[in-house]
N, C-alpha and C positions, 0 to 999 in steps of 0.2 A: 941868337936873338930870341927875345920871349913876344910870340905873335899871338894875336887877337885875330881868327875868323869869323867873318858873318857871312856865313852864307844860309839859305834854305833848303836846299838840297841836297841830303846827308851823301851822293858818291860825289860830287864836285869838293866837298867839305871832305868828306874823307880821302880823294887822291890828294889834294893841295896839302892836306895836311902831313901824309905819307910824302912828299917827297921833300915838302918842307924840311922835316923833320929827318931826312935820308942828309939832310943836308946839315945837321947839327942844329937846325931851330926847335925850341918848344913852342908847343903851337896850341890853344884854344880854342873853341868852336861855341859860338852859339848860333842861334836862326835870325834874328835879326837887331837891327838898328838899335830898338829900345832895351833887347837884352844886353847889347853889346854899349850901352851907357853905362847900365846898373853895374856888371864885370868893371868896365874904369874905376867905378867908385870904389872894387871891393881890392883889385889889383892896379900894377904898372906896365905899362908894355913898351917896346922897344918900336914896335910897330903895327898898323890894321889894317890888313886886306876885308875889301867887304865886297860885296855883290851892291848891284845896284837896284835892282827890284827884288824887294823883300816884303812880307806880311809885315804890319802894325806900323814899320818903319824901315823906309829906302835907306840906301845907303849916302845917297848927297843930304838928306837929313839928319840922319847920323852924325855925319861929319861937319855939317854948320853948326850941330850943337854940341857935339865936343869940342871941336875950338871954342866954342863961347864961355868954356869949361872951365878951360885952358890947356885942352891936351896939345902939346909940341912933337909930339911922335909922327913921324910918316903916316898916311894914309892912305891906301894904294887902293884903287877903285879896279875889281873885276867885273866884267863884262859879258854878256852873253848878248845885251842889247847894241844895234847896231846905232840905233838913235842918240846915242848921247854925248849930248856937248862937253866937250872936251874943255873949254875956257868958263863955261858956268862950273864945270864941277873944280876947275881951280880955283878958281873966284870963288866956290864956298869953303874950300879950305882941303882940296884932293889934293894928293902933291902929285900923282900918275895917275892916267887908265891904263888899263891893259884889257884886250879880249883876252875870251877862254880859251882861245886857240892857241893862243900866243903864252901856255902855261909856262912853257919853257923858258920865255922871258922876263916871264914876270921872276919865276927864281935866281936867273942871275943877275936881274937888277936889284934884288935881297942880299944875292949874299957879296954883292958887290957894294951894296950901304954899307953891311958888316964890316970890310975892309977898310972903309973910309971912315970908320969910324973912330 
């Protein structure tokens, strides 16, 4: 799968992308929400992990305005924040959260999209 990271902090950005990618995904990084618009506009992606507190632009703003876009791709909301609602961030168009703890799940709920696909 061809992934979209937002995250801000380049060793979280660069493990997730390492094992992403340990795992046959191509994987992209920017720092936040509004870079990770500009990137939609310039490619297509399969799917977008993003952080949730980001400079210029969070990640639940990110993603209520890529939907608004019309992007259809998965959005997978990584966490470090313990606070965040789990039914807003659906309800703006998150399709999962996941904590950073929980990196391990978050990749085999990836590459378990891949299979269902």
């Amino acid at each position: 799968m061809k992934i979209l990271i937002l995250e801000d902090n380049y060793e979280i950005a660069e493990l997730t992308m390492r094992l992403l990618g340990d795992h046959g995904h191509t994987c992209f990084h920017v720092l936040n929400g509004a870079a990770g618009l500009e990137e939609l506009e310039r490619s297509d992606f399969d799917l977008i992990v993003s952080d949730v507190c980001m400079p210029v632009m969070d990640g639940l703003s990110f993603a209520v305005t890529a939907r608004k876009t019309g992007l259809k791709a998965p959005i997978l909301l990584f966490t470090g924040e313990p606070y965040v609602d789990q039914q807003k961030a659906i309800d703006g168009g998150i399709t999962a959260v996941f904590e950073k703890c929980d990196l391990g799940l978050m990749v085999k709920t990836i590459n378990d999209m891949q299979v269902s696909q």
